[in-house]
C-alpha positions in Angstrom: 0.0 0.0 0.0 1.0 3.7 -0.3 0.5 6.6 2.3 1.4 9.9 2.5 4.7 10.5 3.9 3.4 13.8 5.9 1.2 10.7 8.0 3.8 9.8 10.1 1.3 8.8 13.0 -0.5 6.9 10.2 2.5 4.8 9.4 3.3 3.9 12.9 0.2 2.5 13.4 0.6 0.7 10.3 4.0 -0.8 11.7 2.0 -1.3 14.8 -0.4 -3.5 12.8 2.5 -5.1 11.1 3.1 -3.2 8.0 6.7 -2.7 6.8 8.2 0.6 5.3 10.0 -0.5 2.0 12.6 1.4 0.1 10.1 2.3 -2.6 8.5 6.0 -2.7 6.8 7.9 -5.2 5.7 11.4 -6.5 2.9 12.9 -5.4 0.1 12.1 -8.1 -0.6 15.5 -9.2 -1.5 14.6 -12.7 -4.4 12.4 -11.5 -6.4 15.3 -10.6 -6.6 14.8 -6.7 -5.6 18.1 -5.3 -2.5 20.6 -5.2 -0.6 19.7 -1.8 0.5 22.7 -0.2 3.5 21.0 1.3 6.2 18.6 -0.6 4.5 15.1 -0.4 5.5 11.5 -1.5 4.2 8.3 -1.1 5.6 6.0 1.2 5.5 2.2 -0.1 4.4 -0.5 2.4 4.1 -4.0 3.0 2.7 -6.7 4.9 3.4 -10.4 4.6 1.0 -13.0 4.3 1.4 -16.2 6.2 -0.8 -18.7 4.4 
């Protein structure tokens, strides 16, 4: 999944549940028509693994 790197409380409690920060960010998606962020943003990569 991706989240906002500015929601740092938001991915500690993903860690909390488990969730693992990876290497991997990206651009803010301006071109997909969701908004003009009024601070620099990226998208923070995480992941979980599945125990089957």
């Amino acid at each position: 999944m991706f989240v906002l790197d500015a929601r740092t409380e938001l991915i500690q409690y993903y860690e909390r549940c488990g969730y693992s920060k990876t290497a991997c960010t990206e651009s803010y998606p301006i071109h997909a028509n969701v908004g003009q962020p009024l601070i620099d943003l990226k998208l923070q990569h995480m992941t979980k693994s599945v125990i089957k």
